[in-house]
N, CA, C and O atoms as CSV, one atom per row, in Angstrom:
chain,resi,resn,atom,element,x,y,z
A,1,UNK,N,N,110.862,5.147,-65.221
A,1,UNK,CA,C,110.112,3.986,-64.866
A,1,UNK,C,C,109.885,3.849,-63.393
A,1,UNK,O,O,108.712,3.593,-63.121
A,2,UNK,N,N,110.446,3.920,-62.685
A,2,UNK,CA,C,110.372,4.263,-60.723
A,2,UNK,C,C,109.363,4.731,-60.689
A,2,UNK,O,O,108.614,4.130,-59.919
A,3,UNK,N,N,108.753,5.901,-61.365
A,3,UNK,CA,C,107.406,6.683,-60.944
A,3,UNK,C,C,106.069,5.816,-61.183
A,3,UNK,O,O,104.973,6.221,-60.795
A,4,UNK,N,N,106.261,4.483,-61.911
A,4,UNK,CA,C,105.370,4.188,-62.567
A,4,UNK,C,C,105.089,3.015,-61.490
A,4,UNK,O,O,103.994,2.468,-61.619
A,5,UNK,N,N,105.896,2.563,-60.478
A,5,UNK,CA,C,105.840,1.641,-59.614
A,5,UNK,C,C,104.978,2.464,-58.324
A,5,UNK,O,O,105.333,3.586,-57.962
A,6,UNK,N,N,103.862,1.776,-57.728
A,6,UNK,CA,C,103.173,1.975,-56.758
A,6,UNK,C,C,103.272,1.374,-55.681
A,6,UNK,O,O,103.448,0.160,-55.582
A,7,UNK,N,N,103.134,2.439,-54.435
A,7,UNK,CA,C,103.692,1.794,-53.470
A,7,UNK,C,C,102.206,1.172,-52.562
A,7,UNK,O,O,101.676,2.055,-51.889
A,8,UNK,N,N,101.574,-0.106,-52.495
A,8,UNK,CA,C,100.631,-0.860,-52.297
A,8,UNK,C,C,100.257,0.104,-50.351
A,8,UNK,O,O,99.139,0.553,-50.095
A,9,UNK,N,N,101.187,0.172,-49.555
A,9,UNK,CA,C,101.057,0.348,-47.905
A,9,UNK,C,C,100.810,1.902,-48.447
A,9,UNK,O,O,100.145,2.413,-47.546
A,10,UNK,N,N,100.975,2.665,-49.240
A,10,UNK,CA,C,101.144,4.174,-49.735
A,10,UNK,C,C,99.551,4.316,-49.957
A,10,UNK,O,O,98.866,5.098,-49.299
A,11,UNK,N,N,98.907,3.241,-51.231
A,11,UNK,CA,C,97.674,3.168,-51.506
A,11,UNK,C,C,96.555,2.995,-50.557
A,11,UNK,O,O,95.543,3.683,-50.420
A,12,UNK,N,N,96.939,1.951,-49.940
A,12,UNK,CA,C,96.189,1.672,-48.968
A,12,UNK,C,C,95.816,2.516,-47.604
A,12,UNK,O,O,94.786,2.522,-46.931
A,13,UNK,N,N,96.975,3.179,-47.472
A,13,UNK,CA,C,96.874,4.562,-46.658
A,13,UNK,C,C,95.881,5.389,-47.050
A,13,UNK,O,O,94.871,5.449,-46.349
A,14,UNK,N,N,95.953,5.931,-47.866
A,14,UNK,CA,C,95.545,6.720,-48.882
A,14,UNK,C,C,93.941,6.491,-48.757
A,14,UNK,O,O,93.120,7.358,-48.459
A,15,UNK,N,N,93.675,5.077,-49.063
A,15,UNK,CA,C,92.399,4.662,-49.605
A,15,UNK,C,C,91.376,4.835,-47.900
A,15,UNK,O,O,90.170,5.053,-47.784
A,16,UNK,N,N,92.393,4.642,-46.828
A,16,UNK,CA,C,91.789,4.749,-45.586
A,16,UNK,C,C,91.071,5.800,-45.362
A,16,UNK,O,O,89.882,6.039,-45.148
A,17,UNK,N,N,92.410,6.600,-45.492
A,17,UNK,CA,C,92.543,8.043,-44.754
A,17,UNK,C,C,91.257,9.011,-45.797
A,17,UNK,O,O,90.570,9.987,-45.493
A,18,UNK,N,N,91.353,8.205,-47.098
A,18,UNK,CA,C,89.825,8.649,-47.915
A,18,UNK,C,C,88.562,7.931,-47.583
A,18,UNK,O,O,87.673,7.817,-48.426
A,19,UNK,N,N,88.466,7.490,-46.492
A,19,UNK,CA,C,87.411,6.507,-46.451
A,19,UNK,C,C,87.249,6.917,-44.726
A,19,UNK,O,O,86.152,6.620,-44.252
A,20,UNK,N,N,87.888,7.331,-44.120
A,20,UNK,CA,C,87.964,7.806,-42.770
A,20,UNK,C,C,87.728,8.598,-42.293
A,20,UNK,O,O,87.276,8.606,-41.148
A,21,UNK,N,N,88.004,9.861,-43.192
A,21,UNK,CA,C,87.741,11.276,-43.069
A,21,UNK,C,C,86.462,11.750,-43.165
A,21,UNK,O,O,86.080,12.668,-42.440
A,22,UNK,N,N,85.735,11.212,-44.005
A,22,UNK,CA,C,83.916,11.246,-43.796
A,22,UNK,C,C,83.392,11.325,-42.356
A,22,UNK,O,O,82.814,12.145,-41.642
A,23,UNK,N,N,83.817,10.217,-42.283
A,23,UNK,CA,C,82.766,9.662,-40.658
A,23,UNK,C,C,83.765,10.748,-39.852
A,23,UNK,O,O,83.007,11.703,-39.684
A,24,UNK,N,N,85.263,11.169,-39.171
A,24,UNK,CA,C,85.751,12.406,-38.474
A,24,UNK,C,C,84.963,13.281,-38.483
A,24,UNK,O,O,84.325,13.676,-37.507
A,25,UNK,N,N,84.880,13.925,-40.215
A,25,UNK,CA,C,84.293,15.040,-40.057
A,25,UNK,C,C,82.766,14.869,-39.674
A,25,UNK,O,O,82.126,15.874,-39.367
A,26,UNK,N,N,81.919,13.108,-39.688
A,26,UNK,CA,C,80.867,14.215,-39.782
A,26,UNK,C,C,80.632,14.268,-37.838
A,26,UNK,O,O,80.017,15.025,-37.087
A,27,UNK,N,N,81.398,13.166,-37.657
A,27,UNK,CA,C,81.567,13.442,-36.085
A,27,UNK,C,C,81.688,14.931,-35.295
A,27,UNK,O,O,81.121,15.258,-34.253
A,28,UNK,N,N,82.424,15.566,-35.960
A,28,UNK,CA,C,82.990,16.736,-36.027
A,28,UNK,C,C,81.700,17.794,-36.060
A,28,UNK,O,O,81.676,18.818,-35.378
A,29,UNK,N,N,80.942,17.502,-36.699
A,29,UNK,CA,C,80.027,18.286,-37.710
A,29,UNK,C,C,78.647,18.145,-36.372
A,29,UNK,O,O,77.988,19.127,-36.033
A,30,UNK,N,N,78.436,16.702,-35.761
A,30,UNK,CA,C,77.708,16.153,-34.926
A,30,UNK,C,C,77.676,17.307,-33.569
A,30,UNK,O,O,76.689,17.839,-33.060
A,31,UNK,N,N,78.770,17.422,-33.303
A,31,UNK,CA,C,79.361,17.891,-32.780
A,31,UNK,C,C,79.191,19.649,-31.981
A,31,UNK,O,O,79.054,20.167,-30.872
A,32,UNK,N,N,79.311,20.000,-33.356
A,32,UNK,CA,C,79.453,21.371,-33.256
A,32,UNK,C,C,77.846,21.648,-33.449
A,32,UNK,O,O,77.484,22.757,-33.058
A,33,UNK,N,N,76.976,20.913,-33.921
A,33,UNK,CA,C,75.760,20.900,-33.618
A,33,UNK,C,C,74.989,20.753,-32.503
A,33,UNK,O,O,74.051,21.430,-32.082
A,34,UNK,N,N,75.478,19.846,-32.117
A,34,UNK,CA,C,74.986,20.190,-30.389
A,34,UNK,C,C,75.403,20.921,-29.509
A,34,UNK,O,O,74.810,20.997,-28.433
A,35,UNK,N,N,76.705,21.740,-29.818
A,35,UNK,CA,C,76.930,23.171,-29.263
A,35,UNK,C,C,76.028,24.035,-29.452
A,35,UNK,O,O,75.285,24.559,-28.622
A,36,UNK,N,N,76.098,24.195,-30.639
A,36,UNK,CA,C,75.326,25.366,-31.084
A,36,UNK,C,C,73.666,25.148,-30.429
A,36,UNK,O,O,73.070,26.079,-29.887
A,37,UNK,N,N,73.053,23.718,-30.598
A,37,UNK,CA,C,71.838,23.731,-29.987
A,37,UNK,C,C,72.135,23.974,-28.306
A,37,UNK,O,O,71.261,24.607,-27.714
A,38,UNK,N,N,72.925,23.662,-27.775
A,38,UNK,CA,C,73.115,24.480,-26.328
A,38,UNK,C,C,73.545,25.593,-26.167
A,38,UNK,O,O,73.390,26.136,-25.073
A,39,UNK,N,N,74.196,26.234,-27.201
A,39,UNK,CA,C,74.421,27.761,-26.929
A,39,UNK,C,C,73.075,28.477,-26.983
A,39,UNK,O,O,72.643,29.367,-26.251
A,40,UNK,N,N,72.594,27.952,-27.887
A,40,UNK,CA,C,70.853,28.064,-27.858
A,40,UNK,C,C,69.999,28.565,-27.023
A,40,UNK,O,O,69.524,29.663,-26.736
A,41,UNK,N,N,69.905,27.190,-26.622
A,41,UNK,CA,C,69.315,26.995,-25.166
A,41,UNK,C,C,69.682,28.137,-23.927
A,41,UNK,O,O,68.855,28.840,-23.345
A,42,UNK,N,N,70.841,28.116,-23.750
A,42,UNK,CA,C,71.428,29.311,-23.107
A,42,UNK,C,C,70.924,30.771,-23.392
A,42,UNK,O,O,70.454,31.458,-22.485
A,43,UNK,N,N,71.032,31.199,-24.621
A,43,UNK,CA,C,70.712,32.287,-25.124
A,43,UNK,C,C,69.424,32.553,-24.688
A,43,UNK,O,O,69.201,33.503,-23.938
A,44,UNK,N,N,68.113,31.431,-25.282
A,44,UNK,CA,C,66.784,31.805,-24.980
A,44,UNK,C,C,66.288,31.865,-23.637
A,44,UNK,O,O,65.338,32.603,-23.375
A,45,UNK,N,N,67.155,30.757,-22.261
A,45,UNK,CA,C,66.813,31.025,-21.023
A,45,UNK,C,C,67.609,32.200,-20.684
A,45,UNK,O,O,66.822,32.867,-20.013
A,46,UNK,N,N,68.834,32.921,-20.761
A,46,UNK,CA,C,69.451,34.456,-21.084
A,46,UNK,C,C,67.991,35.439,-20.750
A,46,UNK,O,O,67.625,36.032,-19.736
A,47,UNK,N,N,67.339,35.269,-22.235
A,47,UNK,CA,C,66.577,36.009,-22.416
A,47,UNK,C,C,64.927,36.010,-21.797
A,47,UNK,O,O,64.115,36.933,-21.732
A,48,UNK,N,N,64.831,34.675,-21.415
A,48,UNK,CA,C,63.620,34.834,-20.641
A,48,UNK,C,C,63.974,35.195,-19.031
A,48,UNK,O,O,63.201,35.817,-18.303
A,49,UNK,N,N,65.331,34.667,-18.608
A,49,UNK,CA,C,65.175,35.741,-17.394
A,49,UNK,C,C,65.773,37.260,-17.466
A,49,UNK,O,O,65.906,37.961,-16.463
A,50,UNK,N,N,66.103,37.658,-18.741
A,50,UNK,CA,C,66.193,39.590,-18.809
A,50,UNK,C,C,64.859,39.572,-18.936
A,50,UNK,O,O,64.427,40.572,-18.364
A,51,UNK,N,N,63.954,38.911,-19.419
A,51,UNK,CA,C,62.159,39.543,-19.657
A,51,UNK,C,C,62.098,39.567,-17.852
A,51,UNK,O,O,62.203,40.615,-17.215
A,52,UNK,N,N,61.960,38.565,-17.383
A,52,UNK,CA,C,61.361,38.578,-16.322
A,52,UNK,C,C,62.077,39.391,-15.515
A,52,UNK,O,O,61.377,39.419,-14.502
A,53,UNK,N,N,62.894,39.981,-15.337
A,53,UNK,CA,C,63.454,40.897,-14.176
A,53,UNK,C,C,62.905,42.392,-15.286
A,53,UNK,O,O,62.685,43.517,-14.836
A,54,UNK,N,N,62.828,42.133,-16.241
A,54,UNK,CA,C,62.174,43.594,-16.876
A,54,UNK,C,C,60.735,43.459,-16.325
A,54,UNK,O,O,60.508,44.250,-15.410
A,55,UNK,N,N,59.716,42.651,-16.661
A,55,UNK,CA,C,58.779,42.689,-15.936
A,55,UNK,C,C,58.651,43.214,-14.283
A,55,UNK,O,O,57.649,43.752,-13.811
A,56,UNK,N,N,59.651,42.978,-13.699
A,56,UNK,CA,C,59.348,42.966,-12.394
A,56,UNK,C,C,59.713,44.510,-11.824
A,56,UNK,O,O,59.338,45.211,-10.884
A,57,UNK,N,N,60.613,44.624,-12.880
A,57,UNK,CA,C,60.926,46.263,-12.763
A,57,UNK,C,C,59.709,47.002,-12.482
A,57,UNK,O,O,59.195,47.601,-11.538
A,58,UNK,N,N,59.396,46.634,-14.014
A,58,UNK,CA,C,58.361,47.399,-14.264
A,58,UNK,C,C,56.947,47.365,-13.196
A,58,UNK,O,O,56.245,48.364,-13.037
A,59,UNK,N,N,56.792,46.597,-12.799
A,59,UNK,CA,C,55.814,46.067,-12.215
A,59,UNK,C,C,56.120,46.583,-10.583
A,59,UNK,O,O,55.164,46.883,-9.868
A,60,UNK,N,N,57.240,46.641,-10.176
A,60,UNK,CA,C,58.035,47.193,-9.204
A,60,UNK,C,C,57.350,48.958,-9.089
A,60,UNK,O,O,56.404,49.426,-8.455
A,61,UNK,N,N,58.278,49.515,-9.957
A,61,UNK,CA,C,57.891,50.826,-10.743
A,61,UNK,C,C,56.380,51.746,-10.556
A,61,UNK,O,O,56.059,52.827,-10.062
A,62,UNK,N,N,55.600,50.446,-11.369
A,62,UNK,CA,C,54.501,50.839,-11.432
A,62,UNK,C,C,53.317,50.917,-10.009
A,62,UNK,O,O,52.374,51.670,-9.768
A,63,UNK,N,N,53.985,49.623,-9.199
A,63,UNK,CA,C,53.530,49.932,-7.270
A,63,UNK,C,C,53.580,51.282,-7.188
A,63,UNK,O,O,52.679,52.116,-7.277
A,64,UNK,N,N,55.471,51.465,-6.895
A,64,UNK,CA,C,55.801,52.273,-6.179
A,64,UNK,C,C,54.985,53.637,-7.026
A,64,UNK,O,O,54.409,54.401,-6.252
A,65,UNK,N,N,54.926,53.866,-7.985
A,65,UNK,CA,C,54.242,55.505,-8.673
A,65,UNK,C,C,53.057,55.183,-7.939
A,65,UNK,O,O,52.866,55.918,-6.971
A,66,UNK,N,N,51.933,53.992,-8.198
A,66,UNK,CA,C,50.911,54.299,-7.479
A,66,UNK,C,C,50.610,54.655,-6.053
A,66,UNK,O,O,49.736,55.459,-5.732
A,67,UNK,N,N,51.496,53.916,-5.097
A,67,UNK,CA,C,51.882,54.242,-3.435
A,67,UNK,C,C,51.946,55.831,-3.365
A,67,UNK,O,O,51.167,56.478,-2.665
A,68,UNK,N,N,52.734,56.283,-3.988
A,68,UNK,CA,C,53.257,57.511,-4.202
A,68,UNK,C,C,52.258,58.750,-4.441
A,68,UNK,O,O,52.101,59.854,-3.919
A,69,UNK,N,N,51.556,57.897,-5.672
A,69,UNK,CA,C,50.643,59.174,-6.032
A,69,UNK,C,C,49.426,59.166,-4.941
A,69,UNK,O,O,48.887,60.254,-4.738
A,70,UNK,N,N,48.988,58.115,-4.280
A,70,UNK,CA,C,48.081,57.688,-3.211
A,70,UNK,C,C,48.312,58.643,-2.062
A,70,UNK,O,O,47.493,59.382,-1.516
A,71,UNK,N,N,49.928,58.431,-1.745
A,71,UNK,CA,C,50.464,58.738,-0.395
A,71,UNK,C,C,49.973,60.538,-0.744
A,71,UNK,O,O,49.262,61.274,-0.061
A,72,UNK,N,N,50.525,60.756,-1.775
A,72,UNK,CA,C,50.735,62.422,-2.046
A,72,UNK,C,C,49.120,63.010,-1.963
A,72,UNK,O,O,48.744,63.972,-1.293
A,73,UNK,N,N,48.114,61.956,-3.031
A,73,UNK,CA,C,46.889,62.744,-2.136
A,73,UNK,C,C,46.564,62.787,-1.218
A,73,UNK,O,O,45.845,63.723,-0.868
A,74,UNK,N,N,46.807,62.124,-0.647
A,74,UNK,CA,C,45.800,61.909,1.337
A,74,UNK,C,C,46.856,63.141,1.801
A,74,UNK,O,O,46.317,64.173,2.203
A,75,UNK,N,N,48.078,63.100,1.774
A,75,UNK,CA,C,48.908,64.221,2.394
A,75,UNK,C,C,48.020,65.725,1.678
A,75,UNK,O,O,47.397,66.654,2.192
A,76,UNK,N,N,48.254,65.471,0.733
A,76,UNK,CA,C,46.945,66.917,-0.090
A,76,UNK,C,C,45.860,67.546,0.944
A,76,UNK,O,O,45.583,68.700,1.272
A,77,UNK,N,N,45.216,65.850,1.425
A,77,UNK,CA,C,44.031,66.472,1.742
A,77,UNK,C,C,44.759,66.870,3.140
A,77,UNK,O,O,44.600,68.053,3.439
A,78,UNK,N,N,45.414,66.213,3.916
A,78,UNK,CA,C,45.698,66.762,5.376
A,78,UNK,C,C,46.273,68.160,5.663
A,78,UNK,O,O,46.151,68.819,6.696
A,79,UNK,N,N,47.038,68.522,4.337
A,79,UNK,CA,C,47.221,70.028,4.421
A,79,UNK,C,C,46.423,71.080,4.225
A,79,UNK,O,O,46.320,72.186,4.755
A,80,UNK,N,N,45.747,70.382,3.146
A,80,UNK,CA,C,44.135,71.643,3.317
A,80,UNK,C,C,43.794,71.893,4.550
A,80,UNK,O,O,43.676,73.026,5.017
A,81,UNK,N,N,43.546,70.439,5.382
A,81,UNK,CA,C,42.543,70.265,6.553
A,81,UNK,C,C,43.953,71.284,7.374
A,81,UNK,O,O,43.423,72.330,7.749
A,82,UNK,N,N,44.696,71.290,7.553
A,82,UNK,CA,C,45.523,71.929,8.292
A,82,UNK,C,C,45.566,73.414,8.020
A,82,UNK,O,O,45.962,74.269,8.813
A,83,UNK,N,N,45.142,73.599,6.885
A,83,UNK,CA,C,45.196,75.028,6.609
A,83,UNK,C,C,43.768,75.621,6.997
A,83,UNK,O,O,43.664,76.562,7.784
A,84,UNK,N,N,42.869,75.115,6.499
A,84,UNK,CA,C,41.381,75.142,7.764
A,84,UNK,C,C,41.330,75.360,8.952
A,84,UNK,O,O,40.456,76.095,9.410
A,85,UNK,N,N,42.246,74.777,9.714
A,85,UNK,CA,C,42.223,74.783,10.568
A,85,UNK,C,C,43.197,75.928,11.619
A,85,UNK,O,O,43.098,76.234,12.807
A,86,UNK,N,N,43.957,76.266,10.729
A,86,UNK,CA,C,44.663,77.514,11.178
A,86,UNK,C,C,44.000,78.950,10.972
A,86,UNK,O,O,43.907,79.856,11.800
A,87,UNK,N,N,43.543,78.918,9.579
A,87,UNK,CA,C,42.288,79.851,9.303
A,87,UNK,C,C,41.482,80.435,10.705
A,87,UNK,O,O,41.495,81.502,11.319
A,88,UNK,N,N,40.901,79.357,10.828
A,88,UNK,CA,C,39.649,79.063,11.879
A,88,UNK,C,C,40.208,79.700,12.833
A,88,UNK,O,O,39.699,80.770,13.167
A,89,UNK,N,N,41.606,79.132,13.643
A,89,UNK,CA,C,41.515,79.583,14.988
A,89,UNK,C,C,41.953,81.199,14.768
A,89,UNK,O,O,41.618,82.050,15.592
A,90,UNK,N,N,42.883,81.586,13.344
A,90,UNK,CA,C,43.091,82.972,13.680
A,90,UNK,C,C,41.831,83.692,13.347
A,90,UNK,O,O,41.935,84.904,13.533
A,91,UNK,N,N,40.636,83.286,12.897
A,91,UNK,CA,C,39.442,84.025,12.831
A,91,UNK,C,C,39.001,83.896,14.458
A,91,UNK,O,O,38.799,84.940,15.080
A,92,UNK,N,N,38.883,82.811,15.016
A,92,UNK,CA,C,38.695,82.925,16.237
A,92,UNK,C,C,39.537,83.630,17.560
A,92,UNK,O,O,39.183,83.730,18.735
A,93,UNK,N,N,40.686,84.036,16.940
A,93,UNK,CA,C,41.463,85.031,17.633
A,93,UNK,C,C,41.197,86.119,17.222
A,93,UNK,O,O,40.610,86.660,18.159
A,94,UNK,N,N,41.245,86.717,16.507
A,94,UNK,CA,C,40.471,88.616,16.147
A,94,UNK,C,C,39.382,88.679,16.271
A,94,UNK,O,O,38.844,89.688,15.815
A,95,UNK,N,N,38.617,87.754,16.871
A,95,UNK,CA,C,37.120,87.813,16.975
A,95,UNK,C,C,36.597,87.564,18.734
A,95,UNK,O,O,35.871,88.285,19.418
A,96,UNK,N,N,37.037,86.738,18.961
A,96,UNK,CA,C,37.107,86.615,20.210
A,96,UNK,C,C,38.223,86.272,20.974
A,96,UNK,O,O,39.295,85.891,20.503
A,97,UNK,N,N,37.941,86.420,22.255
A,97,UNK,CA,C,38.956,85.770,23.033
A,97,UNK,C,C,39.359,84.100,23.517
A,97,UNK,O,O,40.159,83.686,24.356
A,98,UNK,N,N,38.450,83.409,22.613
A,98,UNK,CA,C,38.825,82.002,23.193
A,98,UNK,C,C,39.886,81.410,23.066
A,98,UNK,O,O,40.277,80.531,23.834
A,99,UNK,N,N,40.515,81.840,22.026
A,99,UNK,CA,C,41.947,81.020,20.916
A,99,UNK,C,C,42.869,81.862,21.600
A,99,UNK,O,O,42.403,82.941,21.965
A,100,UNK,N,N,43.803,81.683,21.806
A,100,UNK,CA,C,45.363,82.241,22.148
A,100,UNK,C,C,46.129,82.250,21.233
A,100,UNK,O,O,45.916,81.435,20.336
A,101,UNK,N,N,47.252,83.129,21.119
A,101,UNK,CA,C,47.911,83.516,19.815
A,101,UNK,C,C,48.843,82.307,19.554
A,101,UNK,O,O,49.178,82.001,18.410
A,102,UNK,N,N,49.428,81.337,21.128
A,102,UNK,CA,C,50.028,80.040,20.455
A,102,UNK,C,C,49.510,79.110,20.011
A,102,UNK,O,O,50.164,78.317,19.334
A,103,UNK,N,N,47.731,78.861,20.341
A,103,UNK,CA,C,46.740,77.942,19.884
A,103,UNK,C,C,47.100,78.474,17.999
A,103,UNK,O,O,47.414,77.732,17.068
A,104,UNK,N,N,46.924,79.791,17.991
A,104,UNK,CA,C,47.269,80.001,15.985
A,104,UNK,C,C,48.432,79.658,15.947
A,104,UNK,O,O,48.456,78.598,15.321
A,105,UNK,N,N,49.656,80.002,16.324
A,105,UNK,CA,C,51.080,79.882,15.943
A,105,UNK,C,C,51.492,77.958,16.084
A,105,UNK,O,O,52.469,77.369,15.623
A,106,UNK,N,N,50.496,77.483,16.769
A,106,UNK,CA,C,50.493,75.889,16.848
A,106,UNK,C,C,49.873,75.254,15.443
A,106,UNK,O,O,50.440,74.364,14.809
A,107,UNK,N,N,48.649,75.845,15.076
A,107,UNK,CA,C,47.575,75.395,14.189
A,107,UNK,C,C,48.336,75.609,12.869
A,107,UNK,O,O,48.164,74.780,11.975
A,108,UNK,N,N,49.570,77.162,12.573
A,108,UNK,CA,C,49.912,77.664,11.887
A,108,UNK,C,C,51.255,76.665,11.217
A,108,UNK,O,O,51.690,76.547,10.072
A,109,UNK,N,N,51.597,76.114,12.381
A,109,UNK,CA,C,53.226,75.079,12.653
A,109,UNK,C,C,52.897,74.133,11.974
A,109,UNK,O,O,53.647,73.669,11.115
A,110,UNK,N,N,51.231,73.471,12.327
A,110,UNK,CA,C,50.960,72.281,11.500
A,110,UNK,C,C,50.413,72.218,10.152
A,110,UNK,O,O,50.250,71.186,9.501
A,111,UNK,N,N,50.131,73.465,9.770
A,111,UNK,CA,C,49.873,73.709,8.216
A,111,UNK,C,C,51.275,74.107,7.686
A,111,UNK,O,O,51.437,74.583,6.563
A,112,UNK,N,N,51.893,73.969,8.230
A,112,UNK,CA,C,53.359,74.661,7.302
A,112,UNK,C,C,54.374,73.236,7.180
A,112,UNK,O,O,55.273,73.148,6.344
A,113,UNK,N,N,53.973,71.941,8.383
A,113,UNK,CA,C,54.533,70.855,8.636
A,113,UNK,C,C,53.709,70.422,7.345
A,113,UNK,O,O,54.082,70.575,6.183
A,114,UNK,N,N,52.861,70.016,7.651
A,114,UNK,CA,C,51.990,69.636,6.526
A,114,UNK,C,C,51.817,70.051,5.047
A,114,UNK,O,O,51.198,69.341,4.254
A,115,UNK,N,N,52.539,71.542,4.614
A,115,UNK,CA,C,52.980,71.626,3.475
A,115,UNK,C,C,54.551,71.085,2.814
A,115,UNK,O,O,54.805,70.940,1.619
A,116,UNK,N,N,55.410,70.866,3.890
A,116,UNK,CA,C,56.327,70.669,3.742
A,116,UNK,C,C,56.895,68.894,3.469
A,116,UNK,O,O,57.972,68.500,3.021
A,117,UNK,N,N,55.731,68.131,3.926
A,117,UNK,CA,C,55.242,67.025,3.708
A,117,UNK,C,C,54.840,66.561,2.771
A,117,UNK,O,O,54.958,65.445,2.264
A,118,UNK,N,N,54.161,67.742,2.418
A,118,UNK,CA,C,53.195,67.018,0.593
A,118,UNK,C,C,53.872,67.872,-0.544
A,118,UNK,O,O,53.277,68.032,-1.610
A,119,UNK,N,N,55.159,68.440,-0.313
A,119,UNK,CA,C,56.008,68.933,-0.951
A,119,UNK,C,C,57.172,67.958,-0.846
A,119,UNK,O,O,57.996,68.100,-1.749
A,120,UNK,N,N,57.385,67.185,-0.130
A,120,UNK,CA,C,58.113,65.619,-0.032
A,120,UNK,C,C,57.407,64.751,-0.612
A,120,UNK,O,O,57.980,63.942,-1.341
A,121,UNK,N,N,56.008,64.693,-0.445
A,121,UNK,CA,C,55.626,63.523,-0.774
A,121,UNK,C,C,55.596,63.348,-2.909
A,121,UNK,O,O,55.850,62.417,-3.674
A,122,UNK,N,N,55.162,64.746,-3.098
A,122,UNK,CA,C,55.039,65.319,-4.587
A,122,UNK,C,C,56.575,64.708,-5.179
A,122,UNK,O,O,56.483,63.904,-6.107
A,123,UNK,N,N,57.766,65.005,-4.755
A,123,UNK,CA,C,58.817,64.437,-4.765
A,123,UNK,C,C,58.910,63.390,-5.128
A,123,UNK,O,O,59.019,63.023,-6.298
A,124,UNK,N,N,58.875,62.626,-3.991
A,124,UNK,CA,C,58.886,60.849,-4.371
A,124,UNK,C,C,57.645,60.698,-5.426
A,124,UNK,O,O,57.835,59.790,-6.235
A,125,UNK,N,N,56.582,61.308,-5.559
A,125,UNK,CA,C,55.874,60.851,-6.638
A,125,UNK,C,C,56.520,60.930,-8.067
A,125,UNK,O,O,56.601,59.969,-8.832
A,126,UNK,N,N,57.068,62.479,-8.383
A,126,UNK,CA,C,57.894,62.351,-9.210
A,126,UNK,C,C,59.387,61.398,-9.447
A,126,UNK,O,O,60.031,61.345,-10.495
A,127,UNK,N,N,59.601,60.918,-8.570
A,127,UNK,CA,C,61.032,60.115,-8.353
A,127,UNK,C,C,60.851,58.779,-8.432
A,127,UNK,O,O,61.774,57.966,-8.483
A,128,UNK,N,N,58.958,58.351,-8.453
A,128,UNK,CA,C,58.685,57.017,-8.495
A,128,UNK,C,C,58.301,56.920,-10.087
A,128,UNK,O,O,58.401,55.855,-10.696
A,129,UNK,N,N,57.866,58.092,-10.680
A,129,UNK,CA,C,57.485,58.245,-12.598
A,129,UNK,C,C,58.812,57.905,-13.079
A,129,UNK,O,O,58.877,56.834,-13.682
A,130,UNK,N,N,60.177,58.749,-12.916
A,130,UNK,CA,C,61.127,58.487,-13.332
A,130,UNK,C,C,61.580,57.083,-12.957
A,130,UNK,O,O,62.543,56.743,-13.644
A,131,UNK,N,N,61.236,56.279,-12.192
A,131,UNK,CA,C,61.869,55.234,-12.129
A,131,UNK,C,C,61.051,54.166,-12.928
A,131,UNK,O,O,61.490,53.065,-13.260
A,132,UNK,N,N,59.562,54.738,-13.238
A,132,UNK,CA,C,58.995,54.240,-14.000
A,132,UNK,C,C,59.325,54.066,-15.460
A,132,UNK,O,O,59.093,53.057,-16.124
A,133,UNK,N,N,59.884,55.157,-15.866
A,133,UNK,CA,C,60.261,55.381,-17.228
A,133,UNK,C,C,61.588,54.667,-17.328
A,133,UNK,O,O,61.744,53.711,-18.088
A,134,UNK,N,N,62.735,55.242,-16.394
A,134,UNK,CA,C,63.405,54.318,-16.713
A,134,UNK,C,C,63.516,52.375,-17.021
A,134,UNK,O,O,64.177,51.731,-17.835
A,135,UNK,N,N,62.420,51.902,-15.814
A,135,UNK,CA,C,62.576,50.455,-16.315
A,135,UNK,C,C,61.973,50.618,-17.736
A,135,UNK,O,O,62.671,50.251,-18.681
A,136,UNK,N,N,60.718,51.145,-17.980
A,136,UNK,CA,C,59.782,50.629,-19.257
A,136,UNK,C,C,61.445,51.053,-20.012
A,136,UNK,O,O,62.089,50.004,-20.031
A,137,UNK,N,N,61.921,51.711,-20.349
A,137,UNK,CA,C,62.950,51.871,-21.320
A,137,UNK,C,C,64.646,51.014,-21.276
A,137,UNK,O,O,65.574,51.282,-22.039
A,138,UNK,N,N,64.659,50.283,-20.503
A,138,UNK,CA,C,65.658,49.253,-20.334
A,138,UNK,C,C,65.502,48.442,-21.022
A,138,UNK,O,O,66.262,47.474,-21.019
């Protein structure tokens, strides 16, 4: 018979702590929802500034190859013109006497400077593609 007696402060506990726990959790629940909508938020500005420094790479990248490939022709053409021009004076040395053999060995210095230049410059052109490829692929 003891078991059959209820304890009223027992019930009433009871009846709270069932009537209480709703509104906790959904506080709880409130909660972890507006985390998650700010982890969010975080994530998508995350990701719009990895776009934009990828853009800029790229965009970076894509200058420098064009500078490069620019720089490397005009150097192109100055070594031709340098090699013309060494031509010339050693035709004008076995032919006549106006040119002196250091006027060729001068003319000769600057076509060989000048290959050695657009054999640098070919370089960085290639060194500005690879850096091209690498951003587009990041």
């Amino acid at each position: 018979m003891g078991d059959m007696i209820v304890d009223p402060a027992k019930m009433l506990l009871t009846l709270v702590g069932g009537l209480t726990q709703p509104i906790f959790q959904n506080g709880r629940l409130c909660a972890d929802h507006k985390i998650a909508q700010s982890q969010q938020q975080q994530a998508q500005i995350a990701f719009g500034d990895a776009l934009l420094r990828a853009g800029c790479e790229v965009a970076d990248a894509l200058s420098e190859c064009r500078a490069a490939e620019q720089k490397a022709t005009l150097r192109k053409a100055q070594s031709d013109a340098a090699q013309k021009a060494f031509e010339n004076s050693l035709l004008l040395m076995q032919h006549s006497q106006s040119v002196g053999y250091l006027e060729v060995l001068t003319a000769q210095s600057s076509w060989l400077n000048a290959q050695l230049q657009t054999t640098a410059d070919r370089l960085q052109w290639q060194q500005a593609k690879i850096n091209l490829y690498k951003a587009l692929c990041r």
